[in-house]
C-alpha positions, 0 to 999 in steps of 0.5 A, a space after each residue: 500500500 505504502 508503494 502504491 503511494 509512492 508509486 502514485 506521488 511520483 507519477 503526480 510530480 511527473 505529470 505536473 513537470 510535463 504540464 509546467 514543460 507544455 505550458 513554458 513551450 506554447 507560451 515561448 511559441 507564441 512569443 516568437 510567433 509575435 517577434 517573427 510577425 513583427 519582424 516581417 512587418 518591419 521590413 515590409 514597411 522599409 522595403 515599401 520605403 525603398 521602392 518608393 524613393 527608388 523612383 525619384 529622378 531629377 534630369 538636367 538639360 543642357 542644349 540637346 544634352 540630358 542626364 537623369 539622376 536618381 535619388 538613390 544613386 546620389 546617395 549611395 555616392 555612385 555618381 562620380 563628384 556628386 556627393 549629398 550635401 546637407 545644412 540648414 535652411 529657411 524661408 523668409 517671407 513676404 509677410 516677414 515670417 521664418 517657415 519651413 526651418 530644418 536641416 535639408 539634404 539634397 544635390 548642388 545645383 552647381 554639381 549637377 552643371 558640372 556634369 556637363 561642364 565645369 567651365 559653364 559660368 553666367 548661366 541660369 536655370 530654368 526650373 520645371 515645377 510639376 504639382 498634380 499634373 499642373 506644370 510651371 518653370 521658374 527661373 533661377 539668375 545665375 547668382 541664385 543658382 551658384 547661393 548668392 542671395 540675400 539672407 536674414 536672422 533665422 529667427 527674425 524675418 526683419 533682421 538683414 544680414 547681407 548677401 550670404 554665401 548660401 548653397 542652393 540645393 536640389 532637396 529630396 531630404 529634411 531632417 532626415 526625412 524624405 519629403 512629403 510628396 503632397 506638400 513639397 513634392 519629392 524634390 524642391 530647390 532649397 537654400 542651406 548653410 552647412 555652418 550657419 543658421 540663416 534664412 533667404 527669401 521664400 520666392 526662390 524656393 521651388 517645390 515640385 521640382 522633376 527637371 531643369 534646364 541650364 540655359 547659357 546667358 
């Protein structure tokens, strides 16, 4: 009798560990489950990020010349001499107010001329804008083109500081961002300062940008 009592406690803890082991495996089963699920959704979302800046293309004319840059290839640095180049940025407007502050990335202007030709001077461009299927151009002077503009306290649209050195850019990032493609469009011409904080006049800041032409004044 006192065997089948022990026989029987025996068989009570071994059901009990083989209970506590089951119950340990579903629920590390199911905390991986979650991880997995979670795992594949991130990478879903950076993949569907990457196809959908894969796409965007800034081409440049020159007389019957033109040459498409994609975005992707500037930076990872694959096209020779043209590097990202990042700095501060802000528009000052008519209505004497500082908006759109941030630290930009894009491609210079200037870069991009010089794929063509480095000795091009006196030149402006012709920016073709594209909102919605509504196409404009705007066109930057020569002085604009290369960061010659007037500039302002960024953080006060009343305080004139000269004519700065500024570096006018193709934008396709702010802060660290891909820009908004319903506010700004996938490219837009900004104005930084690698530097300084500074702002510039709001008029030269163009959004929607696909194309440009450089015409030789």
């Amino acid at each position: 009798m006192a065997k089948d009592k022990s026989l029987n406690k025996i068989l009570s803890i071994i059901l009990a560990i083989v209970i506590i082991v089951a119950v340990i495996v579903v629920i590390y089963a199911n905390l991986t489950n979650d991880n997995t699920d979670n795992s594949i959704l991130d990478n879903n979302q950076v993949d569907d990020n990457q196809v959908n800046n894969s796409d965007i293309t800034i081409s440049v004319t020159y007389g019957i010349e033109t040459k498409t840059y994609k975005i992707k290839d500037i930076e990872n640095l694959a096209i020779k001499n043209i590097i990202p180049r990042t700095g501060f940025g802000a528009k000052r407007t008519n209505g004497l107010k500082i908006s759109s502050s941030g630290n930009y990335t894009g491609v210079l202007v200037t870069d991009l001329v010089e794929k063509f030709n480095e000795d091009i001077t006196n030149y402006s461009i012709v920016i073709q804008e594209n909102e919605s299927g509504n196409v404009d151009t705007f066109t930057l002077n020569y002085t604009t083109a290369i960061g010659s503009v007037t500039i302002y306290n960024s953080t006060n649209a009343t305080d004139e500081l000269g004519t700065g050195s500024m570096k006018t850019i193709i934008a396709y990032k702010k802060d660290g961002e891909y820009l908004d493609p319903e506010d700004d469009g996938n490219l837009m011409v900004a104005f930084i300062n690698p530097d300084n904080e500074y702002a510039t006049p709001s008029y030269n800041w163009r959004k929607f940008v696909e194309a440009f032409e450089i015409v030789v004044d």
